[in-house]
C-alpha positions as CSV (number, residue, x, y, z in Angstrom):
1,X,122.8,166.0,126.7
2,X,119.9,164.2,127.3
3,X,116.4,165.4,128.9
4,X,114.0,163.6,130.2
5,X,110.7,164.0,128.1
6,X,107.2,162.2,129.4
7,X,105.7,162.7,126.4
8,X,108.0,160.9,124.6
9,X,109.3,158.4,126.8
10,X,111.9,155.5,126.9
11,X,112.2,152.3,125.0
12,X,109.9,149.9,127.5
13,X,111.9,147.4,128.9
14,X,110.0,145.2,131.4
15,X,111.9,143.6,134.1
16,X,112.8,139.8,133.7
17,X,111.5,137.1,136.4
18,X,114.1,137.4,139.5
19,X,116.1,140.1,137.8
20,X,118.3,142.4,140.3
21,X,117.8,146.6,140.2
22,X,121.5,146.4,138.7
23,X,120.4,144.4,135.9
24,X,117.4,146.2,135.1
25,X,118.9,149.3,134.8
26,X,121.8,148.5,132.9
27,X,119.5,146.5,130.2
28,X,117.3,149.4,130.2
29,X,120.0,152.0,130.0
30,X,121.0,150.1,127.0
31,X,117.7,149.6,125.1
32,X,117.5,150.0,121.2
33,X,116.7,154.1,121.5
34,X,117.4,154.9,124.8
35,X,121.0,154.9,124.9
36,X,121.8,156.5,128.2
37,X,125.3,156.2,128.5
38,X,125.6,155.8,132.6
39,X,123.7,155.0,135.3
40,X,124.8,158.5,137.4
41,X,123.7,160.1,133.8
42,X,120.1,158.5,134.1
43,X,119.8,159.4,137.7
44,X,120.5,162.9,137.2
45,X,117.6,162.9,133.9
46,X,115.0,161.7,136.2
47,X,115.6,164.0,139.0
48,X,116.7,161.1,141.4
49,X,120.6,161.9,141.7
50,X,122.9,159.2,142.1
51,X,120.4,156.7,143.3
52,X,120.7,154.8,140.0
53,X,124.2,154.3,140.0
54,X,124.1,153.5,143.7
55,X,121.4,150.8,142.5
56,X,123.4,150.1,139.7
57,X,126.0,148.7,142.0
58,X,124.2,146.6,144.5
59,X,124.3,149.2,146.9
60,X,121.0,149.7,148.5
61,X,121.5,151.7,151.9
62,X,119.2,154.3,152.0
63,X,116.6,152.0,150.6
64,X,115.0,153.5,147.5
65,X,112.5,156.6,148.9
66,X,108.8,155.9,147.6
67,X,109.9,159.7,145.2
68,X,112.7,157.9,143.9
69,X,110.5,154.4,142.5
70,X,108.0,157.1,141.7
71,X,110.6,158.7,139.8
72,X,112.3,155.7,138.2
73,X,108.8,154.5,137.6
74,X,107.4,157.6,135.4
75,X,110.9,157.1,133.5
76,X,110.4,153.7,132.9
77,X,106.7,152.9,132.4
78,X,106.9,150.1,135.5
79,X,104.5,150.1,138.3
80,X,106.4,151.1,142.0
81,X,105.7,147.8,143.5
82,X,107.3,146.2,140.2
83,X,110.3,147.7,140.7
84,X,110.7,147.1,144.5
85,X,110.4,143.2,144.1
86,X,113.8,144.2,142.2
87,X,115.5,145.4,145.4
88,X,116.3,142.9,148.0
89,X,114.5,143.4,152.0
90,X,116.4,144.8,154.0
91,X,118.8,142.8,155.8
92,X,119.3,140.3,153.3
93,X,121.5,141.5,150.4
94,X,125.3,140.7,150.7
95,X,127.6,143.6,150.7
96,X,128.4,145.2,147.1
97,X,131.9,143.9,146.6
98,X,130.2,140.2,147.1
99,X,128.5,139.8,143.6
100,X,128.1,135.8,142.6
101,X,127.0,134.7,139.7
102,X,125.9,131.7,137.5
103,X,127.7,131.0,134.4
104,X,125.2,128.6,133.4
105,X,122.5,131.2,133.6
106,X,124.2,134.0,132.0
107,X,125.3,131.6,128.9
108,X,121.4,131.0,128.6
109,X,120.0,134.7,129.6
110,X,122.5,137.5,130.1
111,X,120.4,138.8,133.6
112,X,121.9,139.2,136.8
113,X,119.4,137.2,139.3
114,X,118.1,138.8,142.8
115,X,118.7,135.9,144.7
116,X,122.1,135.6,143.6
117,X,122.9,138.7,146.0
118,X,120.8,137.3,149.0
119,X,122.8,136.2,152.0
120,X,121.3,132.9,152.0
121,X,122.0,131.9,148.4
122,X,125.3,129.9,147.8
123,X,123.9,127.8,144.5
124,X,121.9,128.4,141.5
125,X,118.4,127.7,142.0
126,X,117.8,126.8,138.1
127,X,121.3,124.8,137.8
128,X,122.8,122.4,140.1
129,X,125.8,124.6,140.2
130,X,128.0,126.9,142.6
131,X,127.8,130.5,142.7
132,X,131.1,132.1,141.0
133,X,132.3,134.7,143.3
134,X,134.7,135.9,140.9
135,X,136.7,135.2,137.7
136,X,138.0,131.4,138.1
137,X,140.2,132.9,135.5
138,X,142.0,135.9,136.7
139,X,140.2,135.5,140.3
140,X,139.1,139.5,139.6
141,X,135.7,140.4,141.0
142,X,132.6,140.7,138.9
143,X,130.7,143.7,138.3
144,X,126.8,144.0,136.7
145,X,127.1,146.1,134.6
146,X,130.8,144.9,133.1
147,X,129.2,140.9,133.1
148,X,126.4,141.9,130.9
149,X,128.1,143.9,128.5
150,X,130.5,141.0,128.0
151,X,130.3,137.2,126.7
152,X,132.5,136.8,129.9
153,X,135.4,138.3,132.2
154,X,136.3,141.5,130.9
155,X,139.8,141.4,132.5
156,X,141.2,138.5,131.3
157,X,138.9,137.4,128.6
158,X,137.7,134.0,130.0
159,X,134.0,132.9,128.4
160,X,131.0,132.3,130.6
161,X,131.2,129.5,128.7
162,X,134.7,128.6,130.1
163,X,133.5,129.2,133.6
164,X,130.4,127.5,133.4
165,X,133.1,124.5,133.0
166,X,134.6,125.6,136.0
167,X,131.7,126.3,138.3
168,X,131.4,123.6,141.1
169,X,128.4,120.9,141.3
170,X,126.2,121.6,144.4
């Protein structure tokens, strides 16, 4: 088991522009040393429960407690108010079982983008493309974590690359 040890903390990982809470986590969870092997596992190290799996799947009601980022922030080595512009305002996120993604993007940069989980998104703001609510190959829903763990659909196998093909011009 792993404990949680300020004095000799955690890989740093700083949080990419636009990146969700999801995909933080996950990419910090998997960092070169810090090898936490789930997100309910990390949560539980930092004193903050299940928060960080909650987070982990673009669940965000309760909203993150200032003792919570406080938490997650002492882990981490990221200031609070870094780590909220990772959470979406209230209001505004689309309900968990709605992730979208771009292909395009996570050919380029394997990060799962904010915005992509904003009500008012329907396109990629760096690619003239659709978002992907699912697999085009196997139609399954995508999950963070299991998208950027994978070159692609872990269901049925399909490349980013693939779908990228199949992703719809705005």
């Amino acid at each position: 088991m792993y404990t949680f040890d300020p004095d000799h903390p955690y890989t740093i990982v700083q949080p990419l522009n636009g990146e969700s809470i999801a995909s933080f986590l996950y990419r910090f969870r998997r960092a070169k040393g810090n090898r936490i092997s789930s997100a309910s596992a990390f949560g539980k190290l930092i004193g903050i429960g299940f928060a960080t799996c909650r987070w982990e799947k673009l669940r965000f009601h309760p909203r993150p407690t200032q003792a919570e980022l406080e938490a997650l922030s002492q882990a981490t080595r990221i200031e609070v108010d870094r780590l909220n512009e990772l959470f979406p305002l209230p209001g505004e996120a689309l309900p968990p079982e709605q992730v979208r993604f771009c292909a395009a993007c996570y050919l380029e940069e394997p990060c799962h983008r904010l915005a992509w989980h904003l009500k008012a998104t329907d396109s990629c703001d760096r690619h003239p493309l659709r978002l992907l609510p699912a697999c085009p190959g196997c139609k399954k829903p995508f999950e963070v974590a299991d998208a950027l763990a994978a070159a692609g659909c872990q269901p049925c196998g399909m490349s980013f690359k693939s779908m990228k093909k199949r992703q719809r011009a705005c």
